[in-house]
C-alpha angles and dihedrals in degrees: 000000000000109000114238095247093048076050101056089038099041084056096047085060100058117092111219094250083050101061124098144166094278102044089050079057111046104030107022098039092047091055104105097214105092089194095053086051097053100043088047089054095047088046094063130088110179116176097225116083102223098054086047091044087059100051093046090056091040089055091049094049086041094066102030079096086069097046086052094054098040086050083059095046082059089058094057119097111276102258117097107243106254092026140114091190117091120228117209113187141034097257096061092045096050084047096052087045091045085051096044088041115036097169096067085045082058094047094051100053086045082061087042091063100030090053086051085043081053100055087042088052085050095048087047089059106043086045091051081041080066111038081052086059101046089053093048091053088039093059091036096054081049098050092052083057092052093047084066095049102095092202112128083180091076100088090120090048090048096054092046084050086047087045093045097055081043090059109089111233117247116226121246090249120021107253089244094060085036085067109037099046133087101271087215085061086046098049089044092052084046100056085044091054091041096235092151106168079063094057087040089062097044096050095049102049094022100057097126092050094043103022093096093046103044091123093061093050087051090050103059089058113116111259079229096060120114108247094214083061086068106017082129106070096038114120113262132196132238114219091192096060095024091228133085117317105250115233116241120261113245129173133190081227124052095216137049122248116241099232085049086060112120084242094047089043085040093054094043087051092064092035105102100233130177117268082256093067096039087065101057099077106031119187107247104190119099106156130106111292088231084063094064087065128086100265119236116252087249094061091041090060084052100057094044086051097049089043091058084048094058097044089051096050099041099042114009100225111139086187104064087047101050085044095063088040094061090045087065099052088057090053095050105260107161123227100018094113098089085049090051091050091047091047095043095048083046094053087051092058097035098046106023097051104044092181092066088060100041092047105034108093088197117071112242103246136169096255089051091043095052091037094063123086124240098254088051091057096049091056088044083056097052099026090114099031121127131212088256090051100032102093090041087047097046081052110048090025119033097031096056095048082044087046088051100046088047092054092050094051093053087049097052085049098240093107109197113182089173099067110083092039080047093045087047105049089042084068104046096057085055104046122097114265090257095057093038090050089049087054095042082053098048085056102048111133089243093080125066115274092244086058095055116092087207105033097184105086085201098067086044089062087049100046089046091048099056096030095062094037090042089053125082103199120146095189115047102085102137089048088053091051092049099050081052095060091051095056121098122249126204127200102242107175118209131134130274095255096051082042086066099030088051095049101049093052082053105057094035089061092044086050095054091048101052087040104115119240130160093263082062115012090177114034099210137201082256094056093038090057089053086058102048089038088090101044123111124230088265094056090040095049086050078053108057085037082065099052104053092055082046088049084053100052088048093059096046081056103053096048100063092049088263087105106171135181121249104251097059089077093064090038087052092037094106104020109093085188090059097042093049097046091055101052079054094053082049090050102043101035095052092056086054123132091243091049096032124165128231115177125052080233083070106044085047089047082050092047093045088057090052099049089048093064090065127101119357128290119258090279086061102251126148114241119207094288090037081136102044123077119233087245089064096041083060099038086059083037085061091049104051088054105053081039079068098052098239090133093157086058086048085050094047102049100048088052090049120118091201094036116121094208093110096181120150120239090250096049086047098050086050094051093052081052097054092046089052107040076059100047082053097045090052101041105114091198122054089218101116089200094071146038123357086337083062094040085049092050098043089044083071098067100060096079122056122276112292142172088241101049087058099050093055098038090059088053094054078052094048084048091058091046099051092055087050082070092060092247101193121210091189129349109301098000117097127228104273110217093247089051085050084052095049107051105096104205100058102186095059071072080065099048089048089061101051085042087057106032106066090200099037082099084070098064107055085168103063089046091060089046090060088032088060089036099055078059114275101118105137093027108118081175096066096039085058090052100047092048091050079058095042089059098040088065091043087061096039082056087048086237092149091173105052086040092061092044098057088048095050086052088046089052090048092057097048103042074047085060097046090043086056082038113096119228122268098012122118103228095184084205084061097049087048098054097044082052093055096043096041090058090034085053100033091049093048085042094057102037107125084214097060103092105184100091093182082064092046099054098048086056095050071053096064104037086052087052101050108025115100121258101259076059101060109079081045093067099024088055091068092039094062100043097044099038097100091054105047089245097280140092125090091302088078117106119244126230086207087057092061120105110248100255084045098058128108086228107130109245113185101333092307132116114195117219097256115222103203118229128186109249107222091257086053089048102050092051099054088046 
């Protein structure tokens, strides 16, 4: 036997680490003082369970010898020894004996904590229990997937895995801080770590301890966390007493100590015990004292909603939060079914369509979520949808949210029918063609009514309808076509006559309306739909007559690079401009460099589209050209292709006997002219043998042989002449061909020659040439003229010679014109001409540097002979003075001598009557 004091000592001496079963046997059981065992057993925290486990039970039995004596205090008479006072009830005795023995008062708040030690111990090892199991499963779990990895090369892989089950597994808190700690603070670390079986545990055989302060329990644990991990522990609500379900009491020990009795704990509380003892049984509950009570239904709503908020905002998984939601539903929890409906619509679009979460920059939150408007949210919903997933996603999307807004309506008591058809077709007529073509499809008759996205074949007319003519797209031709042979079609019977009559009133009134004016600048498929929601099946049947041939006409169009939107043609439908400048800018912009046509197929083919957009189909409908004949479609036709230069298509289709260009020589002949007169007035260098000269000149040649043609191809020719001379327009800048067409007195062109080409006077010739080809064939006037200027230069270069040839030509032609001239008749083109020749004459006659006398004479002849009477004396004047003297000498008057506005120069195909006047040098001599 081991004596008491080598005991206590022995004990002092142990460090905690150091304790074990035996030593709790056989040094701390043997000691006589029942206190000091039990002190010594509620001071110590191992780490291993057993050796805790013994000292708790060695405390327990230690102090069973002081319950026993305070239970018989309770069986005295009820009156404290010593004492004249009575004492009623157990309470008041157990506190008097606690106050006259302090050591079993002692005793009975150590059994107090080490019977609390001892449920904690209990909770430790149920709570390792389990953290045993879940490894095992864990490894075992493990093990099955190896099993299915064929690799004999693992053997390194398959002794860490060996060595790994071997490795115990470490609790969460060390069983001596699991002890010692505030089990609120324990229970809280556990929630935050997610050790939930350990909450669990607490919870469950801890209720009285916890109970008041679950929320903050519930709160520690992590906005992540899966709600079905603790769904056991989420508030509930009970429907019989209206407030929060209470959780049932359960205990490690059936039945309750007796110094853990409320009399006993009553009694200890007023007993006046060391700071030691005080210790040992600390209060664990700080929260508010209104915590501690069952919550109302109302408040349990709000702290689900403001946990889902939470989560949301923290973490952004819908799921989770969706998740706890519904776990509340299941417990009971009243008014969460808008928020589940929210969450759940919000999942869809958050989890089912990964692009709306990778490409949106704002988080998806409930206050966004309930801020948007429904239209908003069903674009949200097929914002990334694509023509093959529109009509899956409208299904197990879009119907449910429209399912949901239409039950909340009804519960608000505000019922609106109308709103999913009216969400749905909102977002079809925004929605691009291909997505639209993809919905039209998805609601043909053909499928089961239960299929179609839009069962009323009625509202997919209409959708289809403003949804072609609101977009304004060029290229989409097949889509268009597609949405078209989705769309339903009725057998409506009327005549022919109320067919054309209906369908121009139709279009007429689709073309006022799309017509844009400053009330709508831009007439929508929104609008468009307003407009088409009143119409009957036999408008919307005319209707759908009128777009396919409109369907038809914008295909013709774009294949030939004219694409137009749809609702041009009913704009167009009654403006015979419009109509007619587009079928040019067909015509012309097809022939373009860029779209250029190689083949006669292809000009036909060209021809044969045109020609089909004339008159109206057999259901009387207009097509694009309703307004224009097929005369003047071929006549632009026409048009277009000489504007192209293929003049040997042009040829050859005029010449065709299977051709359907039915033009009329005449018309044929206009149309050359007017290319040409283009390509001319366009040119931008007078050379006829290049560029659009050369395009102008060739363009004459398509028709047959005409008066005309001629005419304007010499003056193509006369054109390239006259910028062989170097015409300027400015200085430096030559004469461009549509400045040569415009001036409207041609022979000052020719003027402008003989003024820049210091040797043009020589070939008189070549000047009457240009002179017939500008257009004055026939013109003995300008002949005249042009030899008048001819010889003036002539005279300004001192080429007397030449000077005196072209006047004797000039006098040739005119005495030509008076001898086809009959008598006595006042041809004014006579009397112009004579007037010409007679001062051309008269001006070479009287020049002092002629020196042949016999020729100047001759000339002072002919202008004698040809100048009118009130002229005579004018010329005769200077013939007498100066006949002696063979009109020559210094007395002659010269022409350089003239003032500038007195000279016989021709200016602009005038000759100005001369009044002679003796020059100084004239006048000294005759004096």
């Amino acid at each position: 036997m081991v004596s008491a004091e080598s005991s206590y000592t022995r004990w002092e001496t142990l460090k905690d680490e150091e304790v074990t079963v035996s030593d709790v046997q056989d040094t701390l059981a043997p000691a006589n003082d029942d206190l000091w065992v039990a002190a010594a057993c509620v001071d110590r925290f191992v780490s291993d369970e057993v050796v805790q486990r013994s000292l708790i039970e060695l405390g327990i039995k230690r102090t069973s010898a002081a319950v026993e004596r305070c239970r018989e205090v309770l069986l005295l008479p009820s009156r404290a020894p010593g004492s004249s006072d009575a004492v009623n009830g157990p309470k008041e005795l157990l506190s008097v004996y606690f106050t006259d023995t302090p050591e079993d008062a002692q005793l009975c708040h150590i059994r107090t904590a080490l019977l609390a030690r001892l449920d904690r111990l209990n909770s430790f090892a149920e709570i390792y229990k389990e953290l045993l199991a879940k490894k095992r499963d864990e490894e075992d779990n493990a093990g099955i997937d190896e099993e299915w990895e064929d690799d004999p090369w693992k053997e390194e892989g398959e002794a860490s895995t060996i060595a790994h089950a071997a490795s115990p597994v470490q609790p969460p808190i060390p069983l001596q801080d699991f002890l010692a700690e505030d089990i609120l603070d324990m229970a809280c670390f556990f929630a935050s770590q997610e050790c939930f079986d350990a909450v669990r545990t607490l919870i469950t055989y801890h209720r009285s301890c916890l109970w008041p302060s679950r929320f903050a329990i519930l709160n520690s644990i992590p906005c992540h966390s899966n709600p079905s991990d603790y769904r056991d522990f989420l508030p509930a609500y009970d429907a019989a007493t209206d407030k929060e379900l209470a959780s049932p009491l359960r205990r490690w020990r059936t039945e309750e100590d007796w110094v853990e009795s409320p009399q006993v704990q009553a009694a200890l509380s007023q007993t006046k015990l060391s700071a030691e003892f005080e210790a040992l049984h600390p209060i664990s509950a700080n929260v508010a004292s209104q915590e501690s009570q069952l919550l109302s239904a109302q408040r349990l709503t709000s702290w689900y909603q403001k946990r889902v908020d939470q989560v949301i905002s923290s973490t952004g998984m819908l799921d989770t939060a969706l998740s706890l939601v519904q776990h509340g539903g299941s417990l009971g929890i009243p008014d969460l079914d808008e928020l589940g409906e929210d969450l759940s619509l919000m999942t869809r679009l958050v989890y089912d369509i990964p692009q709306a979460w990778a490409q949106d920059d704002e988080d998806w939150t409930l206050a966004r979520w309930r801020s948007m408007e429904p239209s908003k949210v069903v674009g949200a919903y097929l914002a990334h949808s694509t023509p093959d997933t529109v009509d899956k996603d409208i299904s197990r999307l879009i119907m449910p949210y429209l399912f949901v807004l239409e039950s909340r309506s009804e519960r608000a008591g505000q019922p609106d029918p109308d709103l999913p058809e009216r969400l749905l077709h909102n977002y079809v007529l925004g929605a691009p063609l291909d997505i639209v073509a993809a919905i039209i499809e998805a609601s043909k008759r053909t499928l089961l009514p239960q299929q179609r996205v839009i069962k009323n074949d009625e509202d997919v007319a209409r959708l289809a309808l403003a949804c072609l003519y609101g977009n304004n797209s060029l290229t989409e031709w097949m889509t268009m076509n597609r949405i078209f042979e989705c769309l339903p079609a009725w057998e409506i019977g009327s005549s022919p006559e109320d067919e054309a009559d209906e369908a121009d009133a139709t279009i007429a009134s689709l073309g006022e309306f799309v017509t844009p004016s400053t009330a709508h600048p831009q007439c929508g498929p929104t609008d468009l739909l307003f407009f088409f929601k009143p119409l009957p099946v036999t408008s919307l049947s005319r209707a759908l007559d009128i777009l396919d041939v409109h369907l038809q006409s914008g295909q013709i169009f774009a294949r030939w690079n004219v694409p137009a939107p749809l609702r041009w043609f009913l704009q167009s439908a009654g403006n015979v401009i419009e109509q007619r400048a587009w079928a040019n800018r067909m015509a012309r912009r097809t022939g373009a460099a860029a779209d250029k046509l190689g083949e006669m197929q292809d000009w036909e083919w060209l021809l044969d589209d045109m020609l089909k957009l004339c008159g109206r189909n057999e259901s009387g409908v207009p097509s694009a050209f309703g307004l224009l004949t097929e005369e003047e479609v071929s006549s632009i036709f026409f048009s277009g292709l000489l504007s192209s230069g293929r003049f040997d298509i042009a040829k050859a289709l005029i010449h065709s006997k299977h051709g359907k260009l039915t033009l009329q020589a005449s018309k044929i002949e206009d149309l050359c002219l007017a290319a040409s007169c283009e390509f001319y007035d366009n040119a931008s260098s007078a050379n006829y043998k290049v560029g659009d000269m050369k395009l102008a000149y060739d363009c004459l040649n398509v028709p047959a042989p005409s008066q005309q043609l001629t005419k304007e191809r010499d003056f193509i020719e006369a054109t390239s002449r006259l910028s062989s001379f170097n015409v300027m327009s400015r200085p430096g800048i030559p004469i461009l061909p549509i400045e040569i067409r415009l001036t409207k007195d041609r022979l000052s062109l020719i003027s402008r020659v003989l003024s820049s080409n210091a040797d043009a006077y020589k070939h008189t010739q070549v000047m009457l040439d240009l002179l017939h080809k500008l257009g004055f064939r026939d013109d003995v006037v300008a002949e005249v003229k042009t030899l008048a200027m001819i010889s003036d230069a002539a005279l300004q270069a001192e080429d007397f010679t030449r000077a005196f040839d072209t006047n004797q030509k000039m006098i040739d032609v005119v005495f030509k014109l008076r001898s086809a001239t009959s008598s006595g008749s006042s041809d004014p083109r006579l009397q112009e001409a004579s007037e010409v020749c007679w001062l051309a004459c008269f001006q070479l006659g009287r020049h002092p540097e002629f020196p042949d006398v016999e020729q100047k004479l001759t000339l002072m002849g002919r202008a004698l002979e040809l100048c009118p009477a009130d002229k005579l004396n004018d010329i005769l004047t200077p013939w007498r003075r100066n006949g002696t003297r063979g009109f020559g000498g210094a007395q002659g008057t010269t022409c350089r001598s003239l003032p500038p506005s007195e000279t016989c120069c021709y200016k602009a195909g005038l000759f100005p009557a001369i009044t002679l006047k003796q020059s100084p040098r004239s006048h000294n001599s005759s004096s």
